[in-house]
SERO-4910 file (N, C-alpha, C, O; in steps of 0.05 Angstrom, whole numbers):
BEGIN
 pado doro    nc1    nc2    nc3   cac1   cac2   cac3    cc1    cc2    cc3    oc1    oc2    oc3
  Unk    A    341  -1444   3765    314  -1434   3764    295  -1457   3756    296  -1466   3733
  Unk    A    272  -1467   3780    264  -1481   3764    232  -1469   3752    216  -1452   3759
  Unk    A    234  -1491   3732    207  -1479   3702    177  -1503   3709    176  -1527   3704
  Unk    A    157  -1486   3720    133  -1500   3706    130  -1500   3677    127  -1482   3662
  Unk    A    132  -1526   3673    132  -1525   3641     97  -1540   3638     97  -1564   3647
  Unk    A     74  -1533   3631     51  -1547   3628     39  -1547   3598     31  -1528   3585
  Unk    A     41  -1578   3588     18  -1572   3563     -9  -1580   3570    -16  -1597   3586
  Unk    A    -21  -1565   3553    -47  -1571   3561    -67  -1577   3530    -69  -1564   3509
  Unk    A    -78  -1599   3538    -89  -1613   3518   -115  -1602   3502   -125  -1583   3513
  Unk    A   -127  -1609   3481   -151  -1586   3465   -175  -1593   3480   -192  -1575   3476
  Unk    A   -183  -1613   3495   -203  -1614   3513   -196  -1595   3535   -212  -1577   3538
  Unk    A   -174  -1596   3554   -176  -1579   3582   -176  -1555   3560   -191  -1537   3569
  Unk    A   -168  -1548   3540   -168  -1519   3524   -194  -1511   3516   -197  -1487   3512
  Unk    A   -208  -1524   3514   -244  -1518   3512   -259  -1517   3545   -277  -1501   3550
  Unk    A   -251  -1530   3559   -258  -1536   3583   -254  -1504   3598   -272  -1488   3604
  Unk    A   -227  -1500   3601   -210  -1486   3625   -208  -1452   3602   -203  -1450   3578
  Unk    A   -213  -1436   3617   -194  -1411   3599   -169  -1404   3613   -159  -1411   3634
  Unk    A   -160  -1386   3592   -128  -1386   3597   -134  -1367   3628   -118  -1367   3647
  Unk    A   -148  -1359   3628   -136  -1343   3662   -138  -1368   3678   -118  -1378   3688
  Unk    A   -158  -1377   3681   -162  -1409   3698   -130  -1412   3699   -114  -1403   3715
  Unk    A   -128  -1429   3674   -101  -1452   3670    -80  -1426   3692    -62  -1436   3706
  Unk    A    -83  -1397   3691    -62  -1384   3698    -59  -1381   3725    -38  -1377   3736
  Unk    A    -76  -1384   3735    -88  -1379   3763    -69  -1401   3779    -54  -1400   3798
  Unk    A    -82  -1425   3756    -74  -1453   3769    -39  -1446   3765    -30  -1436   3785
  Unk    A    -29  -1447   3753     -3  -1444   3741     13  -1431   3772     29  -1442   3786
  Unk    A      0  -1402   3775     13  -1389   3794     15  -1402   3821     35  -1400   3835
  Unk    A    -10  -1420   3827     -4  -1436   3850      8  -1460   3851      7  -1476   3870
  Unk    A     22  -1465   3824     43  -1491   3826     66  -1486   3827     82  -1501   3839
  Unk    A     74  -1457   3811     90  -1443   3815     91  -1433   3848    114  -1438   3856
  Unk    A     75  -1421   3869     82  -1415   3900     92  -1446   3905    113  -1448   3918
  Unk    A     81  -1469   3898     79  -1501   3921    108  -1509   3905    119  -1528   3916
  Unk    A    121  -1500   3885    143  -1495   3871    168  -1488   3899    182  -1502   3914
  Unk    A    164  -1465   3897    178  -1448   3922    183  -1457   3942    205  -1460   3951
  Unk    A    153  -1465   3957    156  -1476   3978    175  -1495   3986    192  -1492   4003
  Unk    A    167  -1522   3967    182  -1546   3974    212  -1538   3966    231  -1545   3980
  Unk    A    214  -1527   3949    244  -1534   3948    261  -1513   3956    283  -1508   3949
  Unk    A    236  -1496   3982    257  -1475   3997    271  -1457   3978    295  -1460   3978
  Unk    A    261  -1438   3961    266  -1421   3950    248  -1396   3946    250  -1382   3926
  Unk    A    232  -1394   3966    214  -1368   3968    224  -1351   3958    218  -1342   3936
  Unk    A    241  -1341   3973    251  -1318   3979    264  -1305   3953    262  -1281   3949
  Unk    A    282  -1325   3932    287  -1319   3915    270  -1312   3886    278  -1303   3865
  Unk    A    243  -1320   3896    224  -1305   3879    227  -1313   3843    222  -1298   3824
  Unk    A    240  -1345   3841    259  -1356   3812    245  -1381   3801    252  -1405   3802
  Unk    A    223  -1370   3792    204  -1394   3781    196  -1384   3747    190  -1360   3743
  Unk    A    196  -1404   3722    193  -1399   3707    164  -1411   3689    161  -1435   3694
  Unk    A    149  -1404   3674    124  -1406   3666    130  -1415   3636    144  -1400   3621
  Unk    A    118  -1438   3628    119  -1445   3600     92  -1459   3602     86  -1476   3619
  Unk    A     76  -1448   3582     53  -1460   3578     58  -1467   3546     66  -1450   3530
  Unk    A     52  -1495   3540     51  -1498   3510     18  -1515   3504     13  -1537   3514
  Unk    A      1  -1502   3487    -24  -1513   3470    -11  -1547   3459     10  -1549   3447
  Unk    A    -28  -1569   3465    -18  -1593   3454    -35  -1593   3421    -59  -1588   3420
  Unk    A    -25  -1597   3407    -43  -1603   3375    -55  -1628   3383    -80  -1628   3384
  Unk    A    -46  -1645   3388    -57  -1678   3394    -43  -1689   3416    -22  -1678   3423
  Unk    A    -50  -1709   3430    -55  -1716   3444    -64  -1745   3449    -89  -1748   3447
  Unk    A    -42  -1775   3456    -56  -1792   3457    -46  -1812   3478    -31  -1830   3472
  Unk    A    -55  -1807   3499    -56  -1836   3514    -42  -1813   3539    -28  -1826   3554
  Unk    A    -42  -1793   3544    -30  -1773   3555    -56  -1755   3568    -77  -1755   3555
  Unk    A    -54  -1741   3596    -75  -1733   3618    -73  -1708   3591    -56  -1703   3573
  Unk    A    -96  -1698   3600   -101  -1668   3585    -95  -1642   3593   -101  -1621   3580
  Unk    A    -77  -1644   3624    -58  -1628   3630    -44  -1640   3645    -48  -1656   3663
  Unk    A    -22  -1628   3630     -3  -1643   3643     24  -1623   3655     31  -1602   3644
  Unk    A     35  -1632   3677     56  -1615   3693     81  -1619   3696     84  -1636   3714
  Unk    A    106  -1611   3685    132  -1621   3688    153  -1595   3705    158  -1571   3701
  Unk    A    158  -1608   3717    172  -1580   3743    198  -1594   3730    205  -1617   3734
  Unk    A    210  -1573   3715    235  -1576   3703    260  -1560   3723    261  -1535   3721
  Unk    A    281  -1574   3742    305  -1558   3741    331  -1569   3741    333  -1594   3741
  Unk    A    355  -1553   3741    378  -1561   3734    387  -1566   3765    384  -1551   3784
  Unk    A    398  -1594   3765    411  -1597   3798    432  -1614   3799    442  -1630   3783
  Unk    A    435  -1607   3825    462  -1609   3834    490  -1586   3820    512  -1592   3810
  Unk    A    477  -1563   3825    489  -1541   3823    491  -1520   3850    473  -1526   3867
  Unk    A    508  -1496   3858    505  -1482   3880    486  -1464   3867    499  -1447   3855
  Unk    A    461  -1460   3863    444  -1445   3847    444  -1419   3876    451  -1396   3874
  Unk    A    436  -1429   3892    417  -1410   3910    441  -1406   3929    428  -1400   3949
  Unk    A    472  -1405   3937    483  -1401   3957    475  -1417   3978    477  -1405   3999
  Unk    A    466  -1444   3981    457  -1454   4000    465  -1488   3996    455  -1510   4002
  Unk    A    480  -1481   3985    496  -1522   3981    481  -1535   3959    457  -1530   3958
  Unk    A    490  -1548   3944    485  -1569   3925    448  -1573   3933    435  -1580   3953
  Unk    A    438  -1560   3899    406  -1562   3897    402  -1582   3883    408  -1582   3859
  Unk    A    388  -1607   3897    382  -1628   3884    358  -1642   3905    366  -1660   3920
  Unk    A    336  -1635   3907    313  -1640   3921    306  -1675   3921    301  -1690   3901
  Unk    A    308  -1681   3942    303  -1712   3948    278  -1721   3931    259  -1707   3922
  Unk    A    281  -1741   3929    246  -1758   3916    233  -1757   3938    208  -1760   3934
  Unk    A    239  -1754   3960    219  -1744   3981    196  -1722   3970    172  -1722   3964
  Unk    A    222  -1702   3973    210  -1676   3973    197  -1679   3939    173  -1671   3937
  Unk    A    207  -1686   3919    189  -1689   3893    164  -1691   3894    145  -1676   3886
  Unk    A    167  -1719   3910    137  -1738   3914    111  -1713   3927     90  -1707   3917
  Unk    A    123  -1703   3952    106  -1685   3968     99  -1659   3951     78  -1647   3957
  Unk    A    118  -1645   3924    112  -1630   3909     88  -1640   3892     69  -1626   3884
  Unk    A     90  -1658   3889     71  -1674   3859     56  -1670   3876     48  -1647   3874
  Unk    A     45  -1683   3899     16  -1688   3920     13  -1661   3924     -8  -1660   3936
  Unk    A     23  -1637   3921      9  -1614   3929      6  -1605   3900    -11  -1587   3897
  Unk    A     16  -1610   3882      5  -1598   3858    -26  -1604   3853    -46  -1589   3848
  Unk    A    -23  -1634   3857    -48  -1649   3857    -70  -1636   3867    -90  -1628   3856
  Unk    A    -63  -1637   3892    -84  -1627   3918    -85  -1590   3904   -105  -1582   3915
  Unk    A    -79  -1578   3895    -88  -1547   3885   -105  -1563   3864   -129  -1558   3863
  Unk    A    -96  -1580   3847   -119  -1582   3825   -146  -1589   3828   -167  -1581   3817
  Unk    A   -138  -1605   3846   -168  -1614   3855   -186  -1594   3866   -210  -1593   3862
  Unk    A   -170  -1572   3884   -183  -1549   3893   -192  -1532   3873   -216  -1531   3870
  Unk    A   -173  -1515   3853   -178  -1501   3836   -192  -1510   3814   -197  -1492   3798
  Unk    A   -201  -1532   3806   -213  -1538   3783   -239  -1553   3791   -258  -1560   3776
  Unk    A   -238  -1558   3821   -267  -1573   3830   -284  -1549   3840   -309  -1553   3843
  Unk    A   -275  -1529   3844   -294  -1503   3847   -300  -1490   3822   -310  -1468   3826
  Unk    A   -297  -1496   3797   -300  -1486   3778   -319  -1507   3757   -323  -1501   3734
  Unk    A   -329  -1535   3772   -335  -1553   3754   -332  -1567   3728   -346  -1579   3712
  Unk    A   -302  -1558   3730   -284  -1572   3716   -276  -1597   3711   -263  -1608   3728
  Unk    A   -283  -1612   3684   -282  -1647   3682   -263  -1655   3660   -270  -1668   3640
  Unk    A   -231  -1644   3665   -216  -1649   3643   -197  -1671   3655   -176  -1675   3644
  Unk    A   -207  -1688   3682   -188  -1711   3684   -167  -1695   3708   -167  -1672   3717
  Unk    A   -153  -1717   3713   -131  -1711   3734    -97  -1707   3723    -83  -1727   3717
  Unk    A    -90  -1685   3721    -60  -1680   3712    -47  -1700   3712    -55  -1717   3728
  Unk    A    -30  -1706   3703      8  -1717   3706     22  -1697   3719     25  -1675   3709
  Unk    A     30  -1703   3736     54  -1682   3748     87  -1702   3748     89  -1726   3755
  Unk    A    106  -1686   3739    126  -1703   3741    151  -1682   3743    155  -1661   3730
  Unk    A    168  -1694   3765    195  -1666   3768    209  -1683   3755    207  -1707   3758
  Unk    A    227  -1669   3739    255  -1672   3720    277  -1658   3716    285  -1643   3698
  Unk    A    285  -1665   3735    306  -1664   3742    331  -1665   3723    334  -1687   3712
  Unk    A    354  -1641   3716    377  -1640   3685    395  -1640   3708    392  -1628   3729
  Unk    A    422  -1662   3700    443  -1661   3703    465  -1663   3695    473  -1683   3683
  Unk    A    483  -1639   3700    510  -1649   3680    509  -1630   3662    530  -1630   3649
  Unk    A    493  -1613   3653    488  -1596   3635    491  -1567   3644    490  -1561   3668
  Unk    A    495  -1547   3625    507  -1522   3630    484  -1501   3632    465  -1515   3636
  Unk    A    480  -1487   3632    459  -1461   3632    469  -1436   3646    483  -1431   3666
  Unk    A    453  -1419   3623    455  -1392   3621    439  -1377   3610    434  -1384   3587
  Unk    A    425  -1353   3622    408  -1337   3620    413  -1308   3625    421  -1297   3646
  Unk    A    407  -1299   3606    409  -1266   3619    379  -1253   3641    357  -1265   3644
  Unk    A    384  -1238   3648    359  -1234   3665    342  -1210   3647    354  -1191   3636
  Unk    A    320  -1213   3647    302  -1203   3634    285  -1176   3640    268  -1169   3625
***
């Protein structure tokens, strides 16, 4: 399952309200899906954490966290190329610019970064 994990810094937190940041969230979470061909499974997870401080770091920031090189989805070993990473980050991008340039929004340009866990175990009950 992979997790938008986003903190977001006390400037975009004065800037942006939480429905905004959510809005945005949900469409990183769809461009989530997309690329790494898992629509259908409908298996994206949401972590928003408030940063206390903040230094030398964008004021939101995006980490697409998942576990790979596992048979997650019935569909062969999930481990998305740096291809496909790269083209995730550029559409995260490209929603930000959309969703926060219609709202006259001036909290800077995200970090987006996928991170990729390997070798490690997980387990979840379903909720």
């Amino acid at each position: 399952m992979p997790q938008v994990y986003a903190i977001i810094g006390k400037e975009a937190q004065r800037e942006c309200t939480e429905l905004e940041i959510d809005a945005f969230l949900e469409r990183v979470g769809l461009c989530v899906s997309k690329r790494f061909d898992i629509v259908e499974e409908q298996d994206i997870a949401t972590t928003v954490i408030h940063a206390a401080r903040t230094k030398g770091e964008a004021q939101i920031q995006i980490e697409i966290r998942y576990t790979a090189g596992t048979d997650e989805y019935g569909k062969g070993i999930f481990d998305p190329s740096v291809e496909v990473q790269e083209a995730l980050i550029d559409d995260i991008r490209r929603q930000f610019e959309r969703h926060f340039k219609s709202l006259h929004r001036r909290v800077g340009r995200p970090s987006v970064w996928c991170k990729p866990y390997r070798g490690g175990a997980f387990h979840v009950d379903k909720f």
